[in-house]
N, C-alpha and C positions, 0 to 999 in steps of 0.2 A: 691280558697278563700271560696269556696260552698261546702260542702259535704254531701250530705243526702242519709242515707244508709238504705233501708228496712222501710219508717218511715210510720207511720201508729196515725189513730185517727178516733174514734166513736163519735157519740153523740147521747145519747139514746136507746143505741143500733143500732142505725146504722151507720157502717162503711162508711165514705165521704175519708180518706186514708188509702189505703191497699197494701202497702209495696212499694211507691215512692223511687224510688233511682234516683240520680241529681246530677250533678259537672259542677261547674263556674270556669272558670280558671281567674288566675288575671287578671285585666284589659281589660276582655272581656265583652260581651252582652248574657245573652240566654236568649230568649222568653220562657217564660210557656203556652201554647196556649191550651185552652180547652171550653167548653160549659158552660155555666150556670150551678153549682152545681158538676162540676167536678171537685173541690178539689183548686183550685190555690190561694185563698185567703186564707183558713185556711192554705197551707201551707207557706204561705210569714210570716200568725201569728205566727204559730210555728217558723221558723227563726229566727224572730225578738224581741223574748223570751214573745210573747202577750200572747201564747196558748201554753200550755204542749204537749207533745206527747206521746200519749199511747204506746207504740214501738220504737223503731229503733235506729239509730243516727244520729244526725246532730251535724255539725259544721261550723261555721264562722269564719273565721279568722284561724283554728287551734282551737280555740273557743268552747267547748259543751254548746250546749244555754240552758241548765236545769242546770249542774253544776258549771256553769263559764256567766250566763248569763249577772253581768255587765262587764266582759272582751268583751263581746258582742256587750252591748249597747255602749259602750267607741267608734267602730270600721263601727257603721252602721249609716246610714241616711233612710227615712224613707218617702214614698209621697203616700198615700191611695186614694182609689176613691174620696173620699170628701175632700175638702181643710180644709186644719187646719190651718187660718186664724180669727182674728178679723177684721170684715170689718168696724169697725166703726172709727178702728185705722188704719192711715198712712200706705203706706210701708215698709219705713222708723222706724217705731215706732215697727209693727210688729218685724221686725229684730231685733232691740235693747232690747226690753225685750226677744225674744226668746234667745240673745245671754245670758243674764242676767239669766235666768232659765238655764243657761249649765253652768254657774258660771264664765262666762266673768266679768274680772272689767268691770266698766263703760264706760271706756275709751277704752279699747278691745274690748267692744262690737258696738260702736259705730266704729270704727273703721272697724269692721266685717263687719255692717250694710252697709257701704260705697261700700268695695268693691264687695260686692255680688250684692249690686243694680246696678253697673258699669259692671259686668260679664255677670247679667242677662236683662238689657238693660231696667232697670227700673230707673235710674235717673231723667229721665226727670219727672215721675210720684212719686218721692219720698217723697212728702209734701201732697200727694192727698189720701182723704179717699179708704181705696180697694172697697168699695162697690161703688166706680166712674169706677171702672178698668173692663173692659174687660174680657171676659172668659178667655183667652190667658194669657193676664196680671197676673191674681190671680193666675192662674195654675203655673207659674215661679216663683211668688214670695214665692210658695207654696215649689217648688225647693230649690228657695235660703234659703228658713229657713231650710232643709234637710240638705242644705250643712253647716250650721251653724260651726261644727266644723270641716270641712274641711273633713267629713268620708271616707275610701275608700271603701269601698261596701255602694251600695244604693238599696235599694229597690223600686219599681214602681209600684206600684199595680194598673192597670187599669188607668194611669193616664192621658190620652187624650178622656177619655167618656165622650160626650155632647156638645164637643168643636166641633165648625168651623172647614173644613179644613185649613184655613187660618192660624187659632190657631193653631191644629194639627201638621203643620208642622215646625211653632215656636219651639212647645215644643221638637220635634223631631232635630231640629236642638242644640238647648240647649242640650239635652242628648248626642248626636254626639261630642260637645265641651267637656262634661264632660268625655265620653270614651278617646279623646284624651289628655287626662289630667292625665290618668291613674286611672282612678275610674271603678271598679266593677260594675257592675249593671243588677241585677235580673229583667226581667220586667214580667207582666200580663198583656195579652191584647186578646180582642176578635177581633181587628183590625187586620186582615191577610198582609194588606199594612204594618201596625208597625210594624210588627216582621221582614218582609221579607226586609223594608230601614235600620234597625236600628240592629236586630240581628245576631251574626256571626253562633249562633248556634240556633233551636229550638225545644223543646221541647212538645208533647202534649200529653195532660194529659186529661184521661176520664176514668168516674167509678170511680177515685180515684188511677191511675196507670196511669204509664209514658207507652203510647203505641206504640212510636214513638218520634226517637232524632236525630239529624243530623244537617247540614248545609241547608237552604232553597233550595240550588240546589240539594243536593243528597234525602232532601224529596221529591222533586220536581218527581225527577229519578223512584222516585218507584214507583210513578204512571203508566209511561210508555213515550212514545216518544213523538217528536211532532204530530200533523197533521194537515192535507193540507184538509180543509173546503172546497169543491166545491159545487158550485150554478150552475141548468144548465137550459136553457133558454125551453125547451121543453122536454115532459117524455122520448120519441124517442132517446133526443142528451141521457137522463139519463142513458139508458138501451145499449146504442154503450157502454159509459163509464164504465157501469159496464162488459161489456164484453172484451172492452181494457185492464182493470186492474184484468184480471184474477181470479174473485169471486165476492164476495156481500158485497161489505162495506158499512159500519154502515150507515143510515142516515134514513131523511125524506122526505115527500115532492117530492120536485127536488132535493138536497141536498146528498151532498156524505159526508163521515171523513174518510180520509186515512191514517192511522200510518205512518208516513217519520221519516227519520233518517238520518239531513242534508240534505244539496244544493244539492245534488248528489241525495237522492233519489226525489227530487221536481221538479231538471229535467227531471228525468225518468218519472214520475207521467206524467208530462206535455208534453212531446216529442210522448209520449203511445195516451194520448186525442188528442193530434196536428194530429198523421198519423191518428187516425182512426173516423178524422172528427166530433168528440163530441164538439158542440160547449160550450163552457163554459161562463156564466153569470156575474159570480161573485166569490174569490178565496179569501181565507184568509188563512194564519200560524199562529196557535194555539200552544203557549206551555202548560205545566203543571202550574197552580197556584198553591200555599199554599189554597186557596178556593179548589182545587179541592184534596188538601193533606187532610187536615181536614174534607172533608166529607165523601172520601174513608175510613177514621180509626175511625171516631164519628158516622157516619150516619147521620148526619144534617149539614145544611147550618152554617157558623160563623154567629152571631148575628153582623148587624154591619159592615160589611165586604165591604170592599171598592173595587169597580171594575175600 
């Protein structure tokens, strides 16, 4: 449903994308995952025919969004870091003139207005100013005027910034409903948690180039294996243990990190400390985060990044 091939854009001379290439398959999820300034807004603009591209090609739908861009806009829905909300109007009221600005009758839109408020679990607040509503609240109803005309590609640009996790996982769960509905959806997020509940695939992008694409587990992979965190109660039991386990693995302190690779190698690990009397403190299994994917390929921590 996504196709972006080589696409690129400057401004002012300087390049923010330099030759992105990206593919959404229908009625999936991919996360764009990157840092402040590495490109994933202007490219949702470009997309969604807001911002030209200096280079390349994209497509929605089949769609080129420079020479076909309202076959574009006919096919996308649309949810930006700030809500696109009057708060002084209803929920209720929002929906119905947004349906009215798509060129809904009256009676169609009102209609729309109903069942979105019912989907997105906003009836009981439908008569209520949004500026009484809840972070959570506005961010969904910010949803439902996206899905106004029922689009099947949606766009998400950073849409759970600021929010509660309470909220967070509302809106998360709403998205989850809309994937099983068969809706497309691009998302942006500095949230490492968001990509890795909600995306099949992810993306991340820095510099302005896609430098890494996969499914959260095979990012996951290329980091490397699990391992087996040991704490050990005295420098002595430290020093047995690094002599059991055949070299000097990584750590501080008292503190060991062992590369395991499954139960098999965690009994090994532990049957080696058991014969040669290293007492141990404290033990924990570590896998790979998307935290630890994105700072391997970025060199910085996610902004944001949920532990």
């Amino acid at each position: 449903m996504i196709e972006v091939s080589g696409l690129r854009k400057a401004f002012g001379g300087r390049e923010v994308l330099g030759g992105v290439d990206l593919a959404v398959e229908r009625g999936s999820v991919v996360a764009l995952l990157g840092p402040n300034g590495a490109g994933k807004s202007t490219t949702v603009r470009i997309l969604t025919t807001l911002l030209a591209p200096d280079a390349g090609t994209v497509r929605v739908g089949g769609f080129d969004v420079v020479r076909q861009a309202r076959e574009v806009r006919r096919l996308i829905g649309v949810t930006g870091q700030q809500t696109a909300v009057d708060r002084m109007l209803t929920g209720y009221e929002n929906l119905v003139m947004m349906g009215r600005l798509f060129r809904l009758g009256t009676a169609a839109a009102r209609r729309r207005a109903d069942e979105l408020l019912a989907r997105f679990d906003l009836t009981g607040a439908a008569g209520r100013p949004v500026k009484t509503y809840s972070g959570g609240m506005e961010r969904r109803l910010d949803l439902a005027i996206s899905m106004i005309t029922a689009p099947p590609v949606l766009f998400l640009d950073e849409p759970t910034t600021g929010l509660d996790p309470r909220s967070r996982a509302g809106v998360w769960d709403t998205v989850r409903d809309l994937l099983a509905g068969g809706v497309t959806v691009l998302l942006t997020t500095q949230y490492l948690e968001e990509a890795d509940e909600l995306a099949g695939r992810v993306a991340v992008i820095d510099g302005g180039r896609v430098v890494a694409e996969g499914t959260p587990a095979s990012l996951k992979q290329r980091i490397g294996s699990e391992r087996l965190d040991l704490t050990f109660a005295t420098r002595e039991a430290l020093e047995v243990a690094r002599l059991a386990l055949g070299g000097t693995p990584a750590g501080e302190g008292l503190a060991l990190s062992v590369p395991v690779d499954g139960a098999r190698d965690v009994r090994e690990v532990l049957d080696r400390l058991h014969q040669a009397e290293a007492e141990i403190a404290d033990l924990a299994l570590t896998r790979p985060t998307l935290d630890d994917v994105f700072l391997s390929l970025t060199g910085e921590p996610a902004i944001g990044a949920l532990r």
